[in-house]
PDBQT receptor file of N, H, CA, C and O in Angstrom, charges set to zero:
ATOM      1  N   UNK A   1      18.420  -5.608  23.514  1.00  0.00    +0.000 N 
ATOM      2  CA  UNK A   1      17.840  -4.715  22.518  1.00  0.00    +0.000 C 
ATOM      3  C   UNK A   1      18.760  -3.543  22.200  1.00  0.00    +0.000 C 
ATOM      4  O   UNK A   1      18.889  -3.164  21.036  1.00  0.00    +0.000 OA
ATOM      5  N   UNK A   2      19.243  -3.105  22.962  1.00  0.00    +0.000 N 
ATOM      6  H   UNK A   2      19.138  -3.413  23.908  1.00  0.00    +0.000 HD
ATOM      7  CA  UNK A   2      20.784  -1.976  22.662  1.00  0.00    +0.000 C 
ATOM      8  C   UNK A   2      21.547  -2.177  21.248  1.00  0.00    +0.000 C 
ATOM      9  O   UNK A   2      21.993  -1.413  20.393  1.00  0.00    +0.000 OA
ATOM     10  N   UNK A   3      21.472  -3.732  21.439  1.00  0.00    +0.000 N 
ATOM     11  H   UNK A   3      21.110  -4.353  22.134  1.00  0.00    +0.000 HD
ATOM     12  CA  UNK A   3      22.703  -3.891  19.701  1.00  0.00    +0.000 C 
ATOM     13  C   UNK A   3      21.946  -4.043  18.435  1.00  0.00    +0.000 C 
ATOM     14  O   UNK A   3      22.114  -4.829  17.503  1.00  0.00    +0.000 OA
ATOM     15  N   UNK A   4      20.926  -2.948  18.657  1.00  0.00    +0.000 N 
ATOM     16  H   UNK A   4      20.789  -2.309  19.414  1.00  0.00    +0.000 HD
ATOM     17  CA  UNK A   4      20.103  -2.983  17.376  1.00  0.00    +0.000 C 
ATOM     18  C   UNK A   4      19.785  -1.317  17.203  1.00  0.00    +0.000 C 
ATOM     19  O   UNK A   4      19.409  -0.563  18.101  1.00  0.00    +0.000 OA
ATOM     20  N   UNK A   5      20.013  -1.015  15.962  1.00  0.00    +0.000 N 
ATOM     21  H   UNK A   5      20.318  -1.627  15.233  1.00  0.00    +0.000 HD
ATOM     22  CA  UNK A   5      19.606   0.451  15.875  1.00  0.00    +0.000 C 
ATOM     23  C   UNK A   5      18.443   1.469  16.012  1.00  0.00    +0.000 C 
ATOM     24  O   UNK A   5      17.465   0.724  15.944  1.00  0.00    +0.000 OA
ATOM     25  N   UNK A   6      18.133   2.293  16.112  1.00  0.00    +0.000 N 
ATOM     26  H   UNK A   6      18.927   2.898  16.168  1.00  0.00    +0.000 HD
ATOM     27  CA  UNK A   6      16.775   2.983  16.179  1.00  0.00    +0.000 C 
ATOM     28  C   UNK A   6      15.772   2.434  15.358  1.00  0.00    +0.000 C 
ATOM     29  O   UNK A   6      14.719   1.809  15.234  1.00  0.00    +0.000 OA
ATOM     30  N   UNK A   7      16.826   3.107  14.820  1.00  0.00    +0.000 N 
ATOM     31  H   UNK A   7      17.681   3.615  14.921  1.00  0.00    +0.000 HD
ATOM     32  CA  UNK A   7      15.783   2.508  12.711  1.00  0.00    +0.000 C 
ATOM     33  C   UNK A   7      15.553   1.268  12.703  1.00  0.00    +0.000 C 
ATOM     34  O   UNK A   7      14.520   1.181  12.039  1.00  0.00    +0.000 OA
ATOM     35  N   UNK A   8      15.847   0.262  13.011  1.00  0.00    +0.000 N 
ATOM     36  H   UNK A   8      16.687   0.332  13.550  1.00  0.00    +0.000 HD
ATOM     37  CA  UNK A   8      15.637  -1.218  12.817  1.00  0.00    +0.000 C 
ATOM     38  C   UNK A   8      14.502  -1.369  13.929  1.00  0.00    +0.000 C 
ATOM     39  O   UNK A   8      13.380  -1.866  13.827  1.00  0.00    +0.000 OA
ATOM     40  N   UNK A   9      15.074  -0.848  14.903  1.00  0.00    +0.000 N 
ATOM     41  H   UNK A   9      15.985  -0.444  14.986  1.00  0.00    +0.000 HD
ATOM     42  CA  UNK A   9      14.119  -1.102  16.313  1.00  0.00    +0.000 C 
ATOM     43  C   UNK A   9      12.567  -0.668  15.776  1.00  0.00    +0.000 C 
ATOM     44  O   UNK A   9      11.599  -1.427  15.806  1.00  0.00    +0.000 OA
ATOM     45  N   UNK A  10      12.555   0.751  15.269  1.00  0.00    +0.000 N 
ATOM     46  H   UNK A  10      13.342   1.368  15.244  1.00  0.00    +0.000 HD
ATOM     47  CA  UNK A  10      11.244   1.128  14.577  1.00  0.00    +0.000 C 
ATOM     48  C   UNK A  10      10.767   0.699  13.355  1.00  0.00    +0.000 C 
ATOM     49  O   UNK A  10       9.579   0.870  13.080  1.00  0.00    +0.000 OA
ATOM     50  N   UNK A  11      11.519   0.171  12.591  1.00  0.00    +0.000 N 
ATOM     51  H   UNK A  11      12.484   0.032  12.814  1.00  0.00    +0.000 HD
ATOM     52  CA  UNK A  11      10.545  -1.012  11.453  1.00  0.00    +0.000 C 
ATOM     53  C   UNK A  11      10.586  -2.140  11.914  1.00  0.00    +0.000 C 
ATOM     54  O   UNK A  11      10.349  -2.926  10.997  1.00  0.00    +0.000 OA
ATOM     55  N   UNK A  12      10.783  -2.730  12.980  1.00  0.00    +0.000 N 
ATOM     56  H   UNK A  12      10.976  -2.091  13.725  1.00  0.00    +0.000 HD
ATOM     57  CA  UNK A  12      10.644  -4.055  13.294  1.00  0.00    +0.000 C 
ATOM     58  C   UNK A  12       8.851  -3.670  14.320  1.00  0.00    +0.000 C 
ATOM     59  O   UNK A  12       7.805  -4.291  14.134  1.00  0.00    +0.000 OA
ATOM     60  N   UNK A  13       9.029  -2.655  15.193  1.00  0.00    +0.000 N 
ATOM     61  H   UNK A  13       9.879  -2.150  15.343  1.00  0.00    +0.000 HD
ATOM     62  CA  UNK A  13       7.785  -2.299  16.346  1.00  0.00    +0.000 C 
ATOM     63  C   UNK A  13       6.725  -2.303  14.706  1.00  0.00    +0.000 C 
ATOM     64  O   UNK A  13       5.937  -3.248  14.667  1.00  0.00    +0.000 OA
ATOM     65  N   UNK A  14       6.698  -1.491  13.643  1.00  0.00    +0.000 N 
ATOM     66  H   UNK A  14       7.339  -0.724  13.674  1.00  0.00    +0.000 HD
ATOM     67  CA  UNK A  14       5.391  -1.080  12.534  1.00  0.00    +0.000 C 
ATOM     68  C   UNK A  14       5.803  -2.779  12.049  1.00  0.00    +0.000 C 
ATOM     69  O   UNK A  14       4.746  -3.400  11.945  1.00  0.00    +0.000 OA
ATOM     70  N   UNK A  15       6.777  -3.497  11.796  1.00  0.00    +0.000 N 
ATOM     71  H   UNK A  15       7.636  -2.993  11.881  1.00  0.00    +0.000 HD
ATOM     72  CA  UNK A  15       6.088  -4.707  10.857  1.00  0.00    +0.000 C 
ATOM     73  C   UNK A  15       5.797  -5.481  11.765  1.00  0.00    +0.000 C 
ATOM     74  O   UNK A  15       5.197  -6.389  11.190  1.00  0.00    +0.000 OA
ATOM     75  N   UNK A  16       5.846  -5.769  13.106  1.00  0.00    +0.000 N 
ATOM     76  H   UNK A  16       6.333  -5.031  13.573  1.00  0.00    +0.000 HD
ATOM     77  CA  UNK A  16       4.862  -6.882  14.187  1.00  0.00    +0.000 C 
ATOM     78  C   UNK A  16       3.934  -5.962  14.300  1.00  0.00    +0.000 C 
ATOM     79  O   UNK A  16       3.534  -6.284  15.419  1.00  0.00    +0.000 OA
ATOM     80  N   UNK A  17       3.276  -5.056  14.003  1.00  0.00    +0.000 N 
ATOM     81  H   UNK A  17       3.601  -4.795  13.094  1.00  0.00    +0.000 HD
ATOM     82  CA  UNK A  17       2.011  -4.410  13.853  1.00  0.00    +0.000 C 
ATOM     83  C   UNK A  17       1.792  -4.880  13.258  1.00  0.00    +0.000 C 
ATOM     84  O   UNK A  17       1.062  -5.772  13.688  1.00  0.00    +0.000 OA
ATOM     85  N   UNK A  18       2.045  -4.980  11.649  1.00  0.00    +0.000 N 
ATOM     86  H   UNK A  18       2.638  -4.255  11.299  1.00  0.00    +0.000 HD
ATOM     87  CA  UNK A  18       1.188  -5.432  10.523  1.00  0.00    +0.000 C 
ATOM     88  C   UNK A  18       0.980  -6.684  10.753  1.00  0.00    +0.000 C 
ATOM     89  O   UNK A  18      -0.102  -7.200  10.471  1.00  0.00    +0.000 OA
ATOM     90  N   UNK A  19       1.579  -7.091  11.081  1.00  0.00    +0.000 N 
ATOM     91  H   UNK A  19       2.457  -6.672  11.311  1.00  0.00    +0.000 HD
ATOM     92  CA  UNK A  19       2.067  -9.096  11.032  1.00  0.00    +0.000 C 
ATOM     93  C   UNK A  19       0.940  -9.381  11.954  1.00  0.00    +0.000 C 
ATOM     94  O   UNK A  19       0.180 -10.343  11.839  1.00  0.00    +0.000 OA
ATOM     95  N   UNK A  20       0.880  -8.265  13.090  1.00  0.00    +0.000 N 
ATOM     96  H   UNK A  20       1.497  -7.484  13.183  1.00  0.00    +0.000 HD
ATOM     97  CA  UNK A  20      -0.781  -8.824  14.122  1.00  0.00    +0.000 C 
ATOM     98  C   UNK A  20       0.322  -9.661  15.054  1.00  0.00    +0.000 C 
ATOM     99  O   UNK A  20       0.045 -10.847  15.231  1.00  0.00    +0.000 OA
ATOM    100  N   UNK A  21       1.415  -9.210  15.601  1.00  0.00    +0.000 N 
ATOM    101  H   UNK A  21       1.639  -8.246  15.458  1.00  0.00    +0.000 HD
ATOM    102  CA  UNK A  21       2.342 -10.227  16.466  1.00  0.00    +0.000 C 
ATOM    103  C   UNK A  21       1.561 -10.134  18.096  1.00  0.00    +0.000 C 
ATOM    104  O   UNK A  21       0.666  -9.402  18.520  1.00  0.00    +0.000 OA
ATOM    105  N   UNK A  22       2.399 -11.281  18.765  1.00  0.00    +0.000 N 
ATOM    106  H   UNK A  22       3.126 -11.876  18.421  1.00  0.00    +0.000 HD
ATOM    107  CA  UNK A  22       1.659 -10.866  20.299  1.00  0.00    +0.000 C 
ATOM    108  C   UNK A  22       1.929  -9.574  21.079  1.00  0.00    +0.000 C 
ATOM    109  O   UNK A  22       3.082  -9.144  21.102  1.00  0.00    +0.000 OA
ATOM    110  N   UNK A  23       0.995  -8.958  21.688  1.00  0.00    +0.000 N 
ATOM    111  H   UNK A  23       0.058  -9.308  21.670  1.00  0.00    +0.000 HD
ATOM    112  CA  UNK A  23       1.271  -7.821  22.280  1.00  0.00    +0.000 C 
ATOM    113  C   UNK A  23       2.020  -8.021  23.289  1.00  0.00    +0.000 C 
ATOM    114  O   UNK A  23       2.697  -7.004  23.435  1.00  0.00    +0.000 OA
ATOM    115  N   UNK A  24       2.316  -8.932  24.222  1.00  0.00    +0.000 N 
ATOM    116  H   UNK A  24       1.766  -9.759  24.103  1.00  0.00    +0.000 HD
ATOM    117  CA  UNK A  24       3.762  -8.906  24.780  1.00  0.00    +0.000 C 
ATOM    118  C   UNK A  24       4.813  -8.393  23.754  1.00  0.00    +0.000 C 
ATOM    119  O   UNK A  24       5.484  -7.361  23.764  1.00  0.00    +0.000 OA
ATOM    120  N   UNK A  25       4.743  -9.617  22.697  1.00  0.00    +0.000 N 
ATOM    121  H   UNK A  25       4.197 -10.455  22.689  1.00  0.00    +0.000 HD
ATOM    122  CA  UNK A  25       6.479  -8.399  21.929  1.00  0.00    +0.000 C 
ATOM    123  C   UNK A  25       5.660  -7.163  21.598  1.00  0.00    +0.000 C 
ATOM    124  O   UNK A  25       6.456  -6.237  21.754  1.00  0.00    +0.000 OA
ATOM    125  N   UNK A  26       4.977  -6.869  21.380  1.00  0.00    +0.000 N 
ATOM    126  H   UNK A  26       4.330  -7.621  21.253  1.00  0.00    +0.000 HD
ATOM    127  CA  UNK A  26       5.021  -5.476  20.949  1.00  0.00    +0.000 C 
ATOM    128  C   UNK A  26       5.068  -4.578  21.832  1.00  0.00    +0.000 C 
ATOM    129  O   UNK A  26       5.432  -3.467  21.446  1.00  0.00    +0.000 OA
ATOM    130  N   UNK A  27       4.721  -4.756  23.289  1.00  0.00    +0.000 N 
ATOM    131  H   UNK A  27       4.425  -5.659  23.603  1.00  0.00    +0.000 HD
ATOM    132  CA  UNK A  27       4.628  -4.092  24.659  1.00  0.00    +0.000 C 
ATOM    133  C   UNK A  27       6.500  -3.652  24.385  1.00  0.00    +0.000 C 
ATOM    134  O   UNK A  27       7.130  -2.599  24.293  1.00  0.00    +0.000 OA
ATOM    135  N   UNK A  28       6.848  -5.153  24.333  1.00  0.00    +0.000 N 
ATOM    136  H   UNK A  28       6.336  -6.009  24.408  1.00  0.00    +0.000 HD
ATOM    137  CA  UNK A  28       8.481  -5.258  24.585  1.00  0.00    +0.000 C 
ATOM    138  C   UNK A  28       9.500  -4.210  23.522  1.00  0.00    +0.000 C 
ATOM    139  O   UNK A  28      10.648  -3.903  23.845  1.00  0.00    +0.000 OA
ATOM    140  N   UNK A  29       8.890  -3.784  22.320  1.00  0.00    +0.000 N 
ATOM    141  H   UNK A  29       7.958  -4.034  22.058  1.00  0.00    +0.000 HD
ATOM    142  CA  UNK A  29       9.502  -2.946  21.301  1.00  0.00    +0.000 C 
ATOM    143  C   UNK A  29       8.895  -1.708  21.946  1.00  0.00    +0.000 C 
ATOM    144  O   UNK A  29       9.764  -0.837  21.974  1.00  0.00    +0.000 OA
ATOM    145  N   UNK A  30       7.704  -1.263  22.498  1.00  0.00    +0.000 N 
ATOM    146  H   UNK A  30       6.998  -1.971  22.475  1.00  0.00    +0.000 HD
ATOM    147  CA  UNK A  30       7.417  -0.457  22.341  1.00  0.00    +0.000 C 
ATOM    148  C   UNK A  30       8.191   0.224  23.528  1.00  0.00    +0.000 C 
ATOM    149  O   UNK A  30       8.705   1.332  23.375  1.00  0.00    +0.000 OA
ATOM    150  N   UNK A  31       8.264  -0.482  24.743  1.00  0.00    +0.000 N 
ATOM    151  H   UNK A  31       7.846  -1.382  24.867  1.00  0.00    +0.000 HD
ATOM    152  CA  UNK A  31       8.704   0.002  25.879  1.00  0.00    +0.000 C 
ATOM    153  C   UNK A  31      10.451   0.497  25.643  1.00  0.00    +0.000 C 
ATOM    154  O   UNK A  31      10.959   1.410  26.294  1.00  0.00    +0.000 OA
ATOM    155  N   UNK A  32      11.197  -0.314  24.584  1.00  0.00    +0.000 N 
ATOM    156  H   UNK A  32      10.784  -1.056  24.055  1.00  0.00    +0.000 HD
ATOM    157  CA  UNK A  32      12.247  -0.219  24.349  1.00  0.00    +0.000 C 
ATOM    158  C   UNK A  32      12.250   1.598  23.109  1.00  0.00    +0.000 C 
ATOM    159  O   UNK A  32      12.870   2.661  23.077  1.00  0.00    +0.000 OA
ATOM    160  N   UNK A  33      11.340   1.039  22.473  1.00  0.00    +0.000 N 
ATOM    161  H   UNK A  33      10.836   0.175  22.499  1.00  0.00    +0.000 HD
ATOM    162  CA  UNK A  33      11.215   2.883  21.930  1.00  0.00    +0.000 C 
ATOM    163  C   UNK A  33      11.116   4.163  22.530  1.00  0.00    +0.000 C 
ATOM    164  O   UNK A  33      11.472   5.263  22.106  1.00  0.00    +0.000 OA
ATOM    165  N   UNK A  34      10.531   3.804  23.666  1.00  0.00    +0.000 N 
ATOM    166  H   UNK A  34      10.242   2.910  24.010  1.00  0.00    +0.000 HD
ATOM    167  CA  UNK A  34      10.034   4.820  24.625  1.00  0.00    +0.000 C 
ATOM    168  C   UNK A  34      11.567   4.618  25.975  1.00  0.00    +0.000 C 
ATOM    169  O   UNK A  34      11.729   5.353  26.949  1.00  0.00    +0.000 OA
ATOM    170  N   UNK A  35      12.317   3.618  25.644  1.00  0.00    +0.000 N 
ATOM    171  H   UNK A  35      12.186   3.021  24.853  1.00  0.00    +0.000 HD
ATOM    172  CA  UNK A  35      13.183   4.502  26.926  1.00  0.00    +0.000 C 
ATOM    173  C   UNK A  35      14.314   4.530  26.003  1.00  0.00    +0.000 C 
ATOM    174  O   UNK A  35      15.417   4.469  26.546  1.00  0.00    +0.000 OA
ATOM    175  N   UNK A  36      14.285   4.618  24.581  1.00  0.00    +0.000 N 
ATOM    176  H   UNK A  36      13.389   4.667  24.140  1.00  0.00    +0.000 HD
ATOM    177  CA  UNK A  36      15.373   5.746  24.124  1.00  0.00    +0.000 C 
ATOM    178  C   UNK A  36      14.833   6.915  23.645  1.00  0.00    +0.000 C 
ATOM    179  O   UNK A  36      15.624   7.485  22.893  1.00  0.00    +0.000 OA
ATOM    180  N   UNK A  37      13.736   7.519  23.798  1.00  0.00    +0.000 N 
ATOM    181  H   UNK A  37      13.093   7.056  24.409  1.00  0.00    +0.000 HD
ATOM    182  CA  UNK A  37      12.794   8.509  23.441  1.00  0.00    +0.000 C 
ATOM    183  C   UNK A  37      12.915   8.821  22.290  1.00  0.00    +0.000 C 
ATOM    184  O   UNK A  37      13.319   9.911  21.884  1.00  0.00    +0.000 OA
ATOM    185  N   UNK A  38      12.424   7.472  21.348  1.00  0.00    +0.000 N 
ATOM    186  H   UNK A  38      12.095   6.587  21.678  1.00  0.00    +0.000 HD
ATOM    187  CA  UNK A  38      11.790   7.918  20.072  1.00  0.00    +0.000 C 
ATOM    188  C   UNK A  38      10.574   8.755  19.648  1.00  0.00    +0.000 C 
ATOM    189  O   UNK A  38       9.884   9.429  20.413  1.00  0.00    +0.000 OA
ATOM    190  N   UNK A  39      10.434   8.641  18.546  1.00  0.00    +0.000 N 
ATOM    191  H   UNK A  39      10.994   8.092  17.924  1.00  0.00    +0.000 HD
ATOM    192  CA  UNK A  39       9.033   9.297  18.431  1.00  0.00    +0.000 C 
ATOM    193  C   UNK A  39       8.303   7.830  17.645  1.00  0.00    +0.000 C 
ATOM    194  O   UNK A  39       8.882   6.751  17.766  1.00  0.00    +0.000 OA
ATOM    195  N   UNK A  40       7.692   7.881  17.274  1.00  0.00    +0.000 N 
ATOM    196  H   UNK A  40       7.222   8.758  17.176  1.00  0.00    +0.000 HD
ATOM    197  CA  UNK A  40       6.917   7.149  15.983  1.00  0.00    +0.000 C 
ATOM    198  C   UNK A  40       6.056   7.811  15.669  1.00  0.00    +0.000 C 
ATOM    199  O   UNK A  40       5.455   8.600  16.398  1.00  0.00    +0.000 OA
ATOM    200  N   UNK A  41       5.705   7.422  13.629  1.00  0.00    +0.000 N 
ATOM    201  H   UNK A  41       6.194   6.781  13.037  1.00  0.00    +0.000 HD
ATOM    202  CA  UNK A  41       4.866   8.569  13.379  1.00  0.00    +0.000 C 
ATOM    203  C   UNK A  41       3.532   7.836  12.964  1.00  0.00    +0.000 C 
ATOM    204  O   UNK A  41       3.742   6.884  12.212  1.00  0.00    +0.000 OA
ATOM    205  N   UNK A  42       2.564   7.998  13.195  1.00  0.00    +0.000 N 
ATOM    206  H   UNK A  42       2.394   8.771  13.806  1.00  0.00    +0.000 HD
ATOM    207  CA  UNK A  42       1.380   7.661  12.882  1.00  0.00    +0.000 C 
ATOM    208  C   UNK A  42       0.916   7.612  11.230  1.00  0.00    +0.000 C 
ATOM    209  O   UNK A  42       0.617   8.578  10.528  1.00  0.00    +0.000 OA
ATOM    210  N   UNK A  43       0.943   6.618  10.967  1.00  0.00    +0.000 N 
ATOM    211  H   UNK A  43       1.186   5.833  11.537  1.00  0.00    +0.000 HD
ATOM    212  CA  UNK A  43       0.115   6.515   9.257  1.00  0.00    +0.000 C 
ATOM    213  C   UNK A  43      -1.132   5.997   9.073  1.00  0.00    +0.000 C 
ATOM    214  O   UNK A  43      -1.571   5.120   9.817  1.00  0.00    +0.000 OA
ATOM    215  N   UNK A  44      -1.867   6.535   7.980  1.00  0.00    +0.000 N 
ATOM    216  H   UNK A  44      -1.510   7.248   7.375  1.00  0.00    +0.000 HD
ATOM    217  CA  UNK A  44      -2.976   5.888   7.537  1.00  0.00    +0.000 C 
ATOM    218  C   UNK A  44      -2.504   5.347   6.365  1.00  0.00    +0.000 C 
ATOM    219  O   UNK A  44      -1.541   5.819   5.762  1.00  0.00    +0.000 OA
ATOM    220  N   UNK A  45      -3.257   4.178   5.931  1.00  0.00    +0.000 N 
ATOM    221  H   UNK A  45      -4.039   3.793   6.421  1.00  0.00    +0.000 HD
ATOM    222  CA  UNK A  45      -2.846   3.425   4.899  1.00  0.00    +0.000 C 
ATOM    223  C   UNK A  45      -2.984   4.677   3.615  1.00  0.00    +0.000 C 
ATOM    224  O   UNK A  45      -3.592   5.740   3.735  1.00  0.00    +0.000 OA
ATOM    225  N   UNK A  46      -2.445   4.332   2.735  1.00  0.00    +0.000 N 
ATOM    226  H   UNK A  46      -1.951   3.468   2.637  1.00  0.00    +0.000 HD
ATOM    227  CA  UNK A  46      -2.437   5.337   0.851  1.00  0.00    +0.000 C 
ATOM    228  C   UNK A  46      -2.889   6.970   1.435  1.00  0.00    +0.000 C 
ATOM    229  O   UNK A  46      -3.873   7.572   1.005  1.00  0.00    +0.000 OA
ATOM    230  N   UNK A  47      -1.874   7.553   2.574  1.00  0.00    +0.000 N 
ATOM    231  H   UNK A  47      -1.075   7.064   2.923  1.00  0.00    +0.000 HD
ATOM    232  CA  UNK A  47      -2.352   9.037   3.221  1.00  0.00    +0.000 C 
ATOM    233  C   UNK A  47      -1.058   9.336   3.500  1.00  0.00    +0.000 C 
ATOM    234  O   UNK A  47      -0.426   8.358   3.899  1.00  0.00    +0.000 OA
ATOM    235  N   UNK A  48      -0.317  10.559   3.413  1.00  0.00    +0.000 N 
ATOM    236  H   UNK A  48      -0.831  11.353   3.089  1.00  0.00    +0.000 HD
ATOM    237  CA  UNK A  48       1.126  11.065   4.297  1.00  0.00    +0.000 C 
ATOM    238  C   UNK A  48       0.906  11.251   5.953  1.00  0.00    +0.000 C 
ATOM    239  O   UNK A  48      -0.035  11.753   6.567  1.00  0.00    +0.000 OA
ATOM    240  N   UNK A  49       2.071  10.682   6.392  1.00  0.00    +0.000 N 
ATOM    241  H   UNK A  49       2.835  10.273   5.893  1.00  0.00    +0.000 HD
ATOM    242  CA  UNK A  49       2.136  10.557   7.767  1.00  0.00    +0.000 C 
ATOM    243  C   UNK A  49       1.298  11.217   8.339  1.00  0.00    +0.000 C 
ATOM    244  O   UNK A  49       0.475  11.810   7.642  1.00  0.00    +0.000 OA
ATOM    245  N   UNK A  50       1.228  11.345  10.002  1.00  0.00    +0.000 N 
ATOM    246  H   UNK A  50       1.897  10.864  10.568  1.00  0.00    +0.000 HD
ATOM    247  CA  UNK A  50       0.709  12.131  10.941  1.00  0.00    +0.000 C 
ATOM    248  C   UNK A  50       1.704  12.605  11.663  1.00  0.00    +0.000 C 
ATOM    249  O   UNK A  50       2.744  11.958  11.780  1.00  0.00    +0.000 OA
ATOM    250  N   UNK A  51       1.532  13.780  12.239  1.00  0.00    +0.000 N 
ATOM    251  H   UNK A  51       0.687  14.306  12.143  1.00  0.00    +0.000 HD
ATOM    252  CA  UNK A  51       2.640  14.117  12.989  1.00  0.00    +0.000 C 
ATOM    253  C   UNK A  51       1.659  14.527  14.558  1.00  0.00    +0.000 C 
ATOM    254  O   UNK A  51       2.246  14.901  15.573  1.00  0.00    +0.000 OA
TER     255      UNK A  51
Protein backbone atom coordinates (compact mmCIF):
# COMPACT_ATOMS: atom_id res chain seq x y z
CA UNK A 1 0.00 0.00 0.00
CA UNK A 2 3.08 2.57 0.31
CA UNK A 3 3.28 2.81 -3.70
CA UNK A 4 0.09 4.49 -3.79
CA UNK A 5 -0.51 8.10 -2.84
CA UNK A 6 -2.56 9.70 -0.05
CA UNK A 7 -4.98 11.04 -2.41
CA UNK A 8 -5.59 7.86 -4.26
CA UNK A 9 -5.45 5.89 -1.00
CA UNK A 10 -8.45 8.33 0.16
CA UNK A 11 -10.69 8.14 -2.96
CA UNK A 12 -10.25 4.62 -3.29
CA UNK A 13 -11.27 4.09 1.10
CA UNK A 14 -14.86 6.86 0.00
CA UNK A 15 -15.45 4.82 -3.46
CA UNK A 16 -15.45 1.07 -1.67
CA UNK A 17 -17.79 2.95 0.63
CA UNK A 18 -20.08 3.79 -1.99
CA UNK A 19 -19.59 0.57 -3.96
CA UNK A 20 -20.80 -1.22 -0.34
CA UNK A 21 -17.21 -3.26 -0.72
CA UNK A 22 -16.28 -5.94 2.03
CA UNK A 23 -15.37 -4.52 5.26
CA UNK A 24 -12.23 -6.46 5.44
CA UNK A 25 -10.93 -4.16 2.47
CA UNK A 26 -12.24 -1.38 3.94
CA UNK A 27 -10.83 -2.27 7.55
CA UNK A 28 -7.58 -2.73 5.22
CA UNK A 29 -7.73 1.09 3.63
CA UNK A 30 -8.81 2.35 6.61
CA UNK A 31 -6.09 0.99 8.88
CA UNK A 32 -3.60 2.07 6.13
CA UNK A 33 -5.11 5.83 6.47
CA UNK A 34 -4.76 5.85 9.97
CA UNK A 35 -1.01 4.73 10.13
CA UNK A 36 -0.06 7.55 7.82
CA UNK A 37 -2.27 9.90 9.90
CA UNK A 38 -4.68 11.10 7.56
CA UNK A 39 -7.65 12.79 8.28
CA UNK A 40 -10.88 12.05 6.25
CA UNK A 41 -13.62 14.38 5.99
CA UNK A 42 -17.08 13.46 6.64
CA UNK A 43 -19.91 14.30 3.93
CA UNK A 44 -23.49 14.32 3.66
CA UNK A 45 -24.83 13.70 0.37
CA UNK A 46 -25.91 17.52 -1.74
CA UNK A 47 -24.32 19.34 1.93
CA UNK A 48 -20.46 20.89 2.31
CA UNK A 49 -18.16 18.72 4.14
CA UNK A 50 -17.88 18.15 7.90
CA UNK A 51 -15.00 18.94 9.63
Amino acid sequence: MRQISDETLIDSYYKALDLRLETDFLDLLLAEIQRRNLKLQVYIRDEAPLN
